[in-house]
C-alpha positions as CSV (number, residue, x, y, z in Angstrom):
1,X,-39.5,-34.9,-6.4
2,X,-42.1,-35.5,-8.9
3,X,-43.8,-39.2,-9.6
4,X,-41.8,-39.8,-12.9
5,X,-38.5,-38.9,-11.4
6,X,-39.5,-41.1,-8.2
7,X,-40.1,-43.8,-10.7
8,X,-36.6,-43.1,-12.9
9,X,-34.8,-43.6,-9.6
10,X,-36.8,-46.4,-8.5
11,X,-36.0,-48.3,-11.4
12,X,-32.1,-47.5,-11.5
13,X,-31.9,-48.5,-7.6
14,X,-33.9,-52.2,-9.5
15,X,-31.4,-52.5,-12.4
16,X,-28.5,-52.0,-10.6
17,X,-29.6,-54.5,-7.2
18,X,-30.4,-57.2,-10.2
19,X,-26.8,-56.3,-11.9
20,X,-24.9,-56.8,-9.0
21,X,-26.5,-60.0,-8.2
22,X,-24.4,-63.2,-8.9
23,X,-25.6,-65.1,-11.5
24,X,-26.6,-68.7,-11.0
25,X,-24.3,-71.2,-12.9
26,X,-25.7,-74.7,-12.9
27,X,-23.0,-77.7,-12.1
28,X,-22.3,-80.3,-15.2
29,X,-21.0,-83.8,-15.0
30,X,-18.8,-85.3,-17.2
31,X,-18.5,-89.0,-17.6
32,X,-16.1,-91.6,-19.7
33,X,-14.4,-94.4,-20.1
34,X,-10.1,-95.3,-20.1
35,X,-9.0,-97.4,-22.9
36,X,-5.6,-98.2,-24.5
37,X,-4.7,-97.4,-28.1
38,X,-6.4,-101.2,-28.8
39,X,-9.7,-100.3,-27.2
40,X,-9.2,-102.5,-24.2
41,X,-10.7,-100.7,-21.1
42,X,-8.1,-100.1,-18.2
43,X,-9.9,-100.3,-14.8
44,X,-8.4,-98.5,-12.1
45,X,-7.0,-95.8,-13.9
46,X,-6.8,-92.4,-12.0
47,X,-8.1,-89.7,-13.6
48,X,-7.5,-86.1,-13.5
49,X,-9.6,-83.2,-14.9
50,X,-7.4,-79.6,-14.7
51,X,-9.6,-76.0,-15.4
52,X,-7.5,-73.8,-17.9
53,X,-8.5,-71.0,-16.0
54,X,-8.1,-71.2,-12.4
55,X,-5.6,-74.5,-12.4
56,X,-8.4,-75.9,-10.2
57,X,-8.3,-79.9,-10.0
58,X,-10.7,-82.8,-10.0
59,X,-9.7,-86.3,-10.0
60,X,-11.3,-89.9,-9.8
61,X,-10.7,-93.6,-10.6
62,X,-11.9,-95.9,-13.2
63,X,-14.5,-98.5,-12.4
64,X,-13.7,-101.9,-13.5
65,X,-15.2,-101.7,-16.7
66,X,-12.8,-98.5,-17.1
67,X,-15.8,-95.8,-16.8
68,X,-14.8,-92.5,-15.0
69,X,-17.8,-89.9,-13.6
70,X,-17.2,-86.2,-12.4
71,X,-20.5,-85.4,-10.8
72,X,-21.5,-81.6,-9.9
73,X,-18.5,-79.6,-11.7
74,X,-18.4,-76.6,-12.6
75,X,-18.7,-75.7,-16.3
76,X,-15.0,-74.9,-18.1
77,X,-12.7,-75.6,-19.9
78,X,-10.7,-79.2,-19.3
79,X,-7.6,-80.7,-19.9
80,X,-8.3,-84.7,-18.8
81,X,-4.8,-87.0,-18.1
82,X,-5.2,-90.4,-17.2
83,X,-2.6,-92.4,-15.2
84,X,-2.2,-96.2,-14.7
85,X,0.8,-98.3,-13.8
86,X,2.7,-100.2,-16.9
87,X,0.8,-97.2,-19.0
């Protein structure tokens, strides 16, 4: 095996180790607040985040000022429901 075909093979064995490596996907948070259709906040709320995907589910309630955090999710698309009795 000469030097340059050594090297050839070297650096397909590189390029495919790095392609099957997983990629690194950094978490995102995603923070609001529940209102009515007047503006008034509506504390206690539960709060549900659904990923279009994979149907996978977050959920979390609203503060008394009506603010809502998701910490650490993963990025994706969302469909966000709210829920609070007499609404």
């Amino acid at each position: 095996m000469t030097k340059r075909c050594f090297a050839a093979a070297a650096l397909v064995l590189l390029l495919a180790f790095v392609a099957s490596s997983p990629a690194q996907v950094a978490n995102t948070s995603l923070r609001g607040t529940v209102t009515d259709p007047s503006g008034a906040v509506i504390p206690g709320a539960k709060v549900t985040i659904s990923n279009a995907a994979n149907g996978q589910k977050f959920t979390a309630s609203a503060d008394a000022a009506g603010g809502y955090v998701f910490a650490a999710i993963p990025p994706a698309r969302y469909t966000i429901t709210a829920a609070a009795t007499g609404f």
